[in-house]
C-alpha positions as CSV (number, residue, x, y, z in Angstrom):
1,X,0.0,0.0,0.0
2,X,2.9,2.5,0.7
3,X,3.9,2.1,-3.0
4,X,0.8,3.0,-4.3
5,X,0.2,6.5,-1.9
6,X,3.9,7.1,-2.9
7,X,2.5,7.3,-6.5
8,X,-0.7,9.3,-5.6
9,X,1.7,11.7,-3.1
10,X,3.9,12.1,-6.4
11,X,1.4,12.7,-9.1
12,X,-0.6,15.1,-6.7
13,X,2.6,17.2,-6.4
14,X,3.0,17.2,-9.9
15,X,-0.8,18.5,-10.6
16,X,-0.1,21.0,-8.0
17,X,2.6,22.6,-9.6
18,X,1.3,22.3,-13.1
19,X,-1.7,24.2,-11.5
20,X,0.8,26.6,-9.8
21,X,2.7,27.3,-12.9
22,X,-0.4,27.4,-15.1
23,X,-1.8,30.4,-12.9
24,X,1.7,32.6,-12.9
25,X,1.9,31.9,-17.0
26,X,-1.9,33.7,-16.6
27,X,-1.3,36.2,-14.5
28,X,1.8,37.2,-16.3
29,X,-0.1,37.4,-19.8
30,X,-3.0,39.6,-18.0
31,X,-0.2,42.1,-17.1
32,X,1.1,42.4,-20.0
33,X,-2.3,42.7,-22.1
34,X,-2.9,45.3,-19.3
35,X,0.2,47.1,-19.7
36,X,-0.2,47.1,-23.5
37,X,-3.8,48.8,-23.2
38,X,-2.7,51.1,-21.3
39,X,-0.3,52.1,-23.8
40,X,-2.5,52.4,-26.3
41,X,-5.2,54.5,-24.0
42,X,-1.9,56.9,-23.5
43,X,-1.7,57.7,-26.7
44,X,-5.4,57.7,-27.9
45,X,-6.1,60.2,-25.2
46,X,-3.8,62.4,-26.3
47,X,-5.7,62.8,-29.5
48,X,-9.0,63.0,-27.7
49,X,-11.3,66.4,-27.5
50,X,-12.3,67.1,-24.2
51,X,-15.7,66.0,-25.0
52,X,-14.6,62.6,-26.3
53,X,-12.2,62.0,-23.3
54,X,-15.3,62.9,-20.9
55,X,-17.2,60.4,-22.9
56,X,-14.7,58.0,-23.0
57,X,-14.4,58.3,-19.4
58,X,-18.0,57.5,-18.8
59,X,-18.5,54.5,-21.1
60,X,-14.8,52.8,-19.4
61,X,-16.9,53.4,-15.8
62,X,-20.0,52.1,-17.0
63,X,-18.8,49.0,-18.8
64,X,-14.9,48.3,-19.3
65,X,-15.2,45.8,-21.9
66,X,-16.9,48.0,-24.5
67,X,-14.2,50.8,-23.3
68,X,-11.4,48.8,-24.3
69,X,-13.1,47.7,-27.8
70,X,-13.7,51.5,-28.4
71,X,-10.3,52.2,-27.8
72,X,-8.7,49.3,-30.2
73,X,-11.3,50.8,-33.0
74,X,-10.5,54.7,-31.6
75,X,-6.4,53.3,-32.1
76,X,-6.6,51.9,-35.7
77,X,-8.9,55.1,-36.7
78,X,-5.5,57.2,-35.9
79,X,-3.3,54.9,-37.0
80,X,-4.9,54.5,-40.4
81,X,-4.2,58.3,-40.9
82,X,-8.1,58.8,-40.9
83,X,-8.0,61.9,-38.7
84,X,-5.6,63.9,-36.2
85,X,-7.9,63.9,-33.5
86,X,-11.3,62.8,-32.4
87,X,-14.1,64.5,-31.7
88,X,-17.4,63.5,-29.6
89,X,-19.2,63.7,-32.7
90,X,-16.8,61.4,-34.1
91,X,-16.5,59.3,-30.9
92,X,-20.7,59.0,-31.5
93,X,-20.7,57.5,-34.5
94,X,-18.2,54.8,-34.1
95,X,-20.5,53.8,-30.7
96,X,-23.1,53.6,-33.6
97,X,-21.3,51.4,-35.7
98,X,-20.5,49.7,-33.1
99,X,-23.8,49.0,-31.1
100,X,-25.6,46.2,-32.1
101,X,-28.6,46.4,-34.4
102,X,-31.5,46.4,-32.0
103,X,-34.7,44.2,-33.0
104,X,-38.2,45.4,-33.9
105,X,-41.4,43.6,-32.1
106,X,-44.2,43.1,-32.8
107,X,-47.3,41.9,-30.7
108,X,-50.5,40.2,-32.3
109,X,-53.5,39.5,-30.4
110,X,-55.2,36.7,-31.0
């Protein structure tokens, strides 16, 4: 019996620090992807109105996710020598590009 809790003692250490090293590979790639946003969201701000930073602001509050997709679009739109800056009017339309397509309804009564 010793041989075979040996085995399970081994192969449970193993798992373990396949698990440990799994998580430190992960948290190491989320800093990085959080370092690199960051980046970006340096230099898009730069090129921000105040209008469109305030706006920017208040969409990254309200739901980050959607903040960091607006930046990656806001990003290429620069890059792409589209414009200098970016105004709120600007800022408005890409949200409505963006924003999906919402569904008309329609109720019968029978």
């Amino acid at each position: 019996m010793s041989e075979l809790e040996d085995i399970r003692r081994k192969k449970m250490e193993e798992l373990q620090q396949r698990y440990l090293q799994d998580a430190s590979e992960q948290a190491q790639q989320e800093a990085q992807m959080q370092q690199q946003i960051s980046q970006v969201e340096a230099v898009v701000k730069q090129r921000l109105t105040k209008e469109a930073l305030q706006r920017y602001s208040n969409i990254k509050a309200a739901d980050p996710d959607k903040a960091t997709q607006l930046l990656l679009l806001m990003a290429q739109f620069l890059q792409a020598g589209r414009a200098s800056t970016i105004t709120d009017d600007m800022l408005k339309q890409i949200l409505m590009k963006t924003a999906p397509k919402k569904r008309e309804m329609k109720i019968r009564r029978v």
